[in-house]
C-alpha positions as CSV (number, residue, x, y, z in Angstrom):
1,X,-3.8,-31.4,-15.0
2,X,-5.6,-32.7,-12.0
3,X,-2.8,-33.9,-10.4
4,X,-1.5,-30.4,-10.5
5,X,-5.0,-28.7,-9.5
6,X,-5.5,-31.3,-6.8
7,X,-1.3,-30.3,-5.3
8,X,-2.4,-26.5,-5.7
9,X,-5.9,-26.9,-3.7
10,X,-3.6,-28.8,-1.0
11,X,-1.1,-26.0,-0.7
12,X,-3.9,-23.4,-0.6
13,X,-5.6,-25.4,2.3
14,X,-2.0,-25.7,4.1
15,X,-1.6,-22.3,3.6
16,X,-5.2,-21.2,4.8
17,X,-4.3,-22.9,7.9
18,X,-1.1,-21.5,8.8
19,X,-2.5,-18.1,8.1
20,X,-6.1,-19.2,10.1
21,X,-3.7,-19.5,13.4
22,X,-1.7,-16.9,12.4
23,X,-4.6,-14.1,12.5
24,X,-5.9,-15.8,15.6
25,X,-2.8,-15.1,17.7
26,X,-3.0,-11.7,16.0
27,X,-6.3,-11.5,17.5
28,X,-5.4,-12.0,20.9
29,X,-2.6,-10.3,20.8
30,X,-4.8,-7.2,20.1
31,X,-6.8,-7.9,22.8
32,X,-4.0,-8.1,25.1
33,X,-2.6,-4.7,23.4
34,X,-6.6,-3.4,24.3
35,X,-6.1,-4.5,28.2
36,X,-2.8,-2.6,27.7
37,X,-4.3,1.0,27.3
38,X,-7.2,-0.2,29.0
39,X,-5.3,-0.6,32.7
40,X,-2.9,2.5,31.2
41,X,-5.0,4.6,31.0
42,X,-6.9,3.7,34.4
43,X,-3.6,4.2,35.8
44,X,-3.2,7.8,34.1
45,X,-6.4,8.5,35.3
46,X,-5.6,7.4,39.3
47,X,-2.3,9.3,38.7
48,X,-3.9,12.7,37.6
49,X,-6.9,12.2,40.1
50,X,-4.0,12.5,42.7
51,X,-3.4,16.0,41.4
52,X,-6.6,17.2,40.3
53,X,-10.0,15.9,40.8
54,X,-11.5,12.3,39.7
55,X,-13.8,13.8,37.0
56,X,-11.4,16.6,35.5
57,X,-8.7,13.3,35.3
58,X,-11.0,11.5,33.7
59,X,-12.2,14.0,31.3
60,X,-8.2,14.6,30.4
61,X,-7.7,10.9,29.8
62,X,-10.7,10.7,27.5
63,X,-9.7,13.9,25.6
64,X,-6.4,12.5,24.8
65,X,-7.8,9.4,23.7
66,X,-10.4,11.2,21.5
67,X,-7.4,13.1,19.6
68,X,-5.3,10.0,19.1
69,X,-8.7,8.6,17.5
70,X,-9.4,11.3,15.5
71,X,-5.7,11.4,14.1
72,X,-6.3,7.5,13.5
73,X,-9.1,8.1,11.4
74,X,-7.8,10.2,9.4
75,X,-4.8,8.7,8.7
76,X,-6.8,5.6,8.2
77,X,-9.5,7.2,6.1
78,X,-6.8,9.0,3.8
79,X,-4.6,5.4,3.4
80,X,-8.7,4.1,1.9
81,X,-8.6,6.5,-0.8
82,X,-5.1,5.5,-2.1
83,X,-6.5,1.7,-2.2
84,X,-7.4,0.5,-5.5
85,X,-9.6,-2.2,-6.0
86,X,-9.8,-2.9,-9.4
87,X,-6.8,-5.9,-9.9
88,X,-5.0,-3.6,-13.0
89,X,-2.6,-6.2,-13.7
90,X,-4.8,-9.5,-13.6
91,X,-7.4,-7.6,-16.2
92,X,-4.6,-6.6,-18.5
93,X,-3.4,-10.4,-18.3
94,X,-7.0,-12.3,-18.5
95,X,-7.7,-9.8,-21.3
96,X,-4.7,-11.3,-22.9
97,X,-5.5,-14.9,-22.9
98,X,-8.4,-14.9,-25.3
99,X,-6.0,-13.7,-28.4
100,X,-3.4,-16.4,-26.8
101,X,-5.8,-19.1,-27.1
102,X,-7.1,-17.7,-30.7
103,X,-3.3,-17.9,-31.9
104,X,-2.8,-21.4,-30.3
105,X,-6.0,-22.4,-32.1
106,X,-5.3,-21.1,-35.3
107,X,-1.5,-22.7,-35.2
């Protein structure tokens, strides 16, 4: 029994590793994503300022990136609600193992 619980702590660590590096290139990789729309939308802003002036550009960049937040939020707000966190299935099973163990008892 330790043998096994000792093999499952190691795979866990393994595992915590992998997925440690893992969110860390995730991580960067959103901050190159923010640079992204950072110099993008600069470059939208330049563009339209070449049309229109500096402030109204800048004003038109900023309003599109307030609707694109707002629709985010929302999005993001209504995908909360749907989230559940009570585990249904691990409470239906640990409620199971006390009458398991009662029967192997009694056996």
């Amino acid at each position: 029994m330790r043998q096994e619980l000792a093999l499952a702590k190691a795979e866990v660590k393994e595992e915590a590793v992998k997925a440690a590096k893992a969110g860390g290139m995730l991580g960067a990789a959103g901050f190159a994503g923010y640079m992204v729309l950072l110099f993008a939308s600069i470059a939208a802003w330049w563009g339209l300022a070449e049309v229109m002036a500096p402030g109204w550009a800048a004003l038109i960049v900023t309003a599109i990136w307030a609707i694109i937040g707002a629709v985010l939020f929302a999005v993001g707000r209504q995908r909360m609600r749907e989230v559940n966190p009570k585990p249904e299935r691990t409470v239906e099973t640990v409620s199971e193992v006390p009458e398991t163990l009662k029967g192997a008892v009694r056996r």
